[in-house]
N, C-alpha and C positions, 0 to 999 in steps of 0.2 A: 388655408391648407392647400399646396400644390397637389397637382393631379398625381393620381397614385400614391402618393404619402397618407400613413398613417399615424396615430400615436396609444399608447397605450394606455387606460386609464384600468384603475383601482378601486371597486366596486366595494361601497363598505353598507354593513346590515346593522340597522340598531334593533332588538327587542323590545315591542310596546309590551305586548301580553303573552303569555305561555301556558296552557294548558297540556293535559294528554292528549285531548282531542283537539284543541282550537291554538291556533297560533295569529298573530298580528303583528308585522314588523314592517322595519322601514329599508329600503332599496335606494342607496343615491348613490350619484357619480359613475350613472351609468345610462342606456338607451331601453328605446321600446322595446325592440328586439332583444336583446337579452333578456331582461322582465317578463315577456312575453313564452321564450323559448323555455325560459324555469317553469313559467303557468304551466305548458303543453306536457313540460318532461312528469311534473307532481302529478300531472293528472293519467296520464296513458303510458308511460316507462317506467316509473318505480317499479317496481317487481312485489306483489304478494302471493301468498298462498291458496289457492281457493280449490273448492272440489269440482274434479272436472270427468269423473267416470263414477258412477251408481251402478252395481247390480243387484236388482230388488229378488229377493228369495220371497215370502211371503207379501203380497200389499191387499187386506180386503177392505182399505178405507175410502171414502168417499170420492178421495181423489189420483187419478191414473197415473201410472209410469214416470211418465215424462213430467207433468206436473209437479211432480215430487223431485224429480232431479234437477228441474231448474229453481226451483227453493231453497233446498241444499247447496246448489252452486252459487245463489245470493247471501250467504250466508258469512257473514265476517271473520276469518279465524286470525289470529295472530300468527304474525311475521316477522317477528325483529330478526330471523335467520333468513328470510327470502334470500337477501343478500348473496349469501356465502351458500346456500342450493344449487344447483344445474338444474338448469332447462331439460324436461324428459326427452327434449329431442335430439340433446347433448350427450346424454349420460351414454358413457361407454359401458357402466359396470353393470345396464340390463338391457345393452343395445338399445335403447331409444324405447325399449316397452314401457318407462315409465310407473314402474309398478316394484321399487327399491329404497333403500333408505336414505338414496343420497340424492334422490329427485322426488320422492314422493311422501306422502303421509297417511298411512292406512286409519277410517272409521270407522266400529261399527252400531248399528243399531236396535234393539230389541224391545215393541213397544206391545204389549197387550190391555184391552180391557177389561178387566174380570168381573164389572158390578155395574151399575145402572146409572152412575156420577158417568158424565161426558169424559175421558180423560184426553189431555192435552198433550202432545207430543213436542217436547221443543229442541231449541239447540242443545240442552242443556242434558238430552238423552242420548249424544254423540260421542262416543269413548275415543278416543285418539291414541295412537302406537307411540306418539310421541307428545308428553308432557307441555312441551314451550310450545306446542300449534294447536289451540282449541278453540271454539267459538268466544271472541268479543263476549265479556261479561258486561252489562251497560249497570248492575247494582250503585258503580259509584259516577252515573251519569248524571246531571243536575234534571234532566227532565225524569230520573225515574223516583216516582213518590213513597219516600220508603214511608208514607201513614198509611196509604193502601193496599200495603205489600208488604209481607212479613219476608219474604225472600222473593230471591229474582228467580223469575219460568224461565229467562230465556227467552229465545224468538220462537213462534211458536212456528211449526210444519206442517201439521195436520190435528184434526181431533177425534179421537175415537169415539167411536158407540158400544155397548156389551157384544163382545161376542168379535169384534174388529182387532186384527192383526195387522201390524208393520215389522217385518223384518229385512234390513238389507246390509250392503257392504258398501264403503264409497272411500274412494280413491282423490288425495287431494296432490296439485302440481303446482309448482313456479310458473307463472305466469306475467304478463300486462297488459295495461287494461285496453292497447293498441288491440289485442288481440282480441280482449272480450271485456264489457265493462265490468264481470266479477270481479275482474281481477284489480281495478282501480282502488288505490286508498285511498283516498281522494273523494269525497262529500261534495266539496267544494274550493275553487282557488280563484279569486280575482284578485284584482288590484286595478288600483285610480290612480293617474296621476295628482303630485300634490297640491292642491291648491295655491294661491297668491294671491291675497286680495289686498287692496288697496283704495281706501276711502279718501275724496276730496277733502279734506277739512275746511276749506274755504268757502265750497262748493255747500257743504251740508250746513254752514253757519245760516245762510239765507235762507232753512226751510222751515217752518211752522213746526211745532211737535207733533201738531196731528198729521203734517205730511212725512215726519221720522217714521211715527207710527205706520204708519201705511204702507213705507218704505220696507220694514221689516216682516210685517206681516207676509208682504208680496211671496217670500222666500218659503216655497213649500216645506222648507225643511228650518231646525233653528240654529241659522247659519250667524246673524245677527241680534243684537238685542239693547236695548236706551239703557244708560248706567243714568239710574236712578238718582244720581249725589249731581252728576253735570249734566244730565239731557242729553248726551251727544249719544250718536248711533256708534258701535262698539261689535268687533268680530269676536264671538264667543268661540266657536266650533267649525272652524274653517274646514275640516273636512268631512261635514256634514254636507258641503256643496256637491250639488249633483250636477253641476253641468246641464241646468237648466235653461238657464239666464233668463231667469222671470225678475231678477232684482233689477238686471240691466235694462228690460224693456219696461220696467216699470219708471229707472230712471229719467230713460226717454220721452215715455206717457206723459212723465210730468216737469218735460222741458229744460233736463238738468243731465243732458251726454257727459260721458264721465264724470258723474255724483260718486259713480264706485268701478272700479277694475277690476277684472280677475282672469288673472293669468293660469296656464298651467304648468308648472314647473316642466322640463323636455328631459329633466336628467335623475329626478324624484319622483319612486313610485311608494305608496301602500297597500303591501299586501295581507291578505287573509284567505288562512289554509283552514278548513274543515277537513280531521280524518275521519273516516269509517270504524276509527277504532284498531284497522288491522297492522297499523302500525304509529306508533305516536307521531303527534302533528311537530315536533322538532327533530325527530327522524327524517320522517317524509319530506323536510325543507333539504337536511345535510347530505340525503340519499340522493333527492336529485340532482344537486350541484356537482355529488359525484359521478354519478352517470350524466352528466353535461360536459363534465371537464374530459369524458371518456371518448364522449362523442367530437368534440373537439379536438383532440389529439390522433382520432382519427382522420379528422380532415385535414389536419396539418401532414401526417404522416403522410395521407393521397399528395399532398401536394409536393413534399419532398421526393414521391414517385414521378410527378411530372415533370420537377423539376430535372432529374435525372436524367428524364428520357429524353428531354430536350437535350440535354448536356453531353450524355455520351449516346444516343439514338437506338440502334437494334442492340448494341453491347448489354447496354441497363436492363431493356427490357429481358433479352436473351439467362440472363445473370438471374433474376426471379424468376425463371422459366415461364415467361411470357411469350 
């Protein structure tokens, strides 16, 4: 590729697994950098909803003020409209107060205990102005046990004793998670590059079974395993590899450099999205790529501004009242 030339490439996504919350797919024909910059966008620019102003009327529970607002504020609500929200800093239609229906989401709370049973204050005691933005129900979550649970509490807030009052108001906003991690959907986002492995066949004919064995064991993980009918060593789960290389040093230990290879693909990534629930995990992929493609058309846009200014000089600039 000559200096300065580029060329375009076409980044295509296969679907392993899909859940509400978990996603696992495939990324090729494309670089680290891109792969990388989707991780960063899933995790801190998606935009969710989260409570970001409490004012407490009654609190005589064990736990203070502040304590209680920042529990609230970790509190998952659904987002599928963050999108199509303004920023409270945006909104024209209550000057940037933040406290309207077209930037914010009004809660409120009313919890008393009236008998000597501990009562438990959860998400699930948070009324919402607005229907589609409520706390993450986790009922149809694979870790919640519906044998020990007749119905879902919710996340819990606080817990009352007889005689203990919670009353408050709280105010939730379009956010990201750059700004505060409430506001991230985002559990989790990595990716590996894809693995490449590649066994000597010639190389492994010379080794004892017990040195196959031994070969395979080496591998922390079960990347490898003997097929039963031929004895030969066999990749099961190639991307079980962690980028270890306990296989490789083990093939060296036992005097046999390049017994096995393993490359890592430079243009093949595997990713896996964990949501929080506050937006589903095949949103949270299609939302970033659109506020990626956003962000990039803005840096093209700067550049067609420099280009300009190069090209016609004070006129360009003068022209956007620069």
């Amino acid at each position: 590729m000559e200096g300065g030339a580029s060329y375009q490439r076409f980044p295509r996504v296969k679907i392993r697994e899909l859940k509400d919350d978990y996603a696992k797919f495939e990324l090729r024909d494309t670089d680290a950098s891109v792969a990388n910059a989707l991780r960063r966008v899933m995790i801190s620019e998606v935009p969710t909803i989260a409570i970001d102003l409490v004012e407490i009327e009654v609190n005589s529970s064990v736990l203070n003020d502040e304590f209680l607002a920042h529990r609230l504020g970790l509190i998952p609500l659904t987002s599928e409209r963050a999108m199509s929200m303004r920023f409270s800093r945006d909104c024209d239609a209550c000057d940037g107060d933040g406290q309207c229906e077209f930037c914010s989401v009004e809660f409120h709370l009313r919890a008393k205990c009236i008998n000597d049973q501990t009562l438990d204050v959860t998400s699930k005691d948070l009324y919402s102005s607005d229907h589609t933005v409520v706390p993450v129900d986790f009922t149809d979550s694979p870790a919640f046990d519906n044998n020990n649970n007749n119905e879902s509490k919710g996340i819990i807030i606080v817990k009352l004793r007889r005689g203990q009052e919670l009353r408050l108001r709280a105010i939730a906003r379009k956010g990201i998670g750059k700004d505060h991690a409430k506001w991230s959907p985002a559990a989790t986002v990595t990716f590996m590059y894809e693995p490449e492995i590649h066994i000597n066949e010639d190389m492994m004919e010379t080794l004892t079974l017990e040195e196959k064995k031994n070969l395979v064991e080496s591998s922390p993980t079960r990347v490898f395993e003997i097929d039963p009918d031929t004895q030969q060593v066999v990749v099961v789960d190639p991307e079980a590899y962690t980028y270890d290389d306990e296989v490789l040093k083990k093939a060296e230990a036992m005097g046999k450099p390049g017994l096995v290879e393993i490359y890592a693909k430079e243009d093949s990534f595997i990713f896996t999205v964990e949501s929080t629930g506050a937006v589903k995990a095949s949103n949270l992929v299609l939302n970033a790529i659109e506020i990626l493609k956003q962000k990039l058309d803005a840096v093209r846009l700067a550049e067609d501004t420099v280009e300009a200014d190069e090209q016609f000089g004070e006129l360009g600039a003068h022209m956007r009242g620069g």
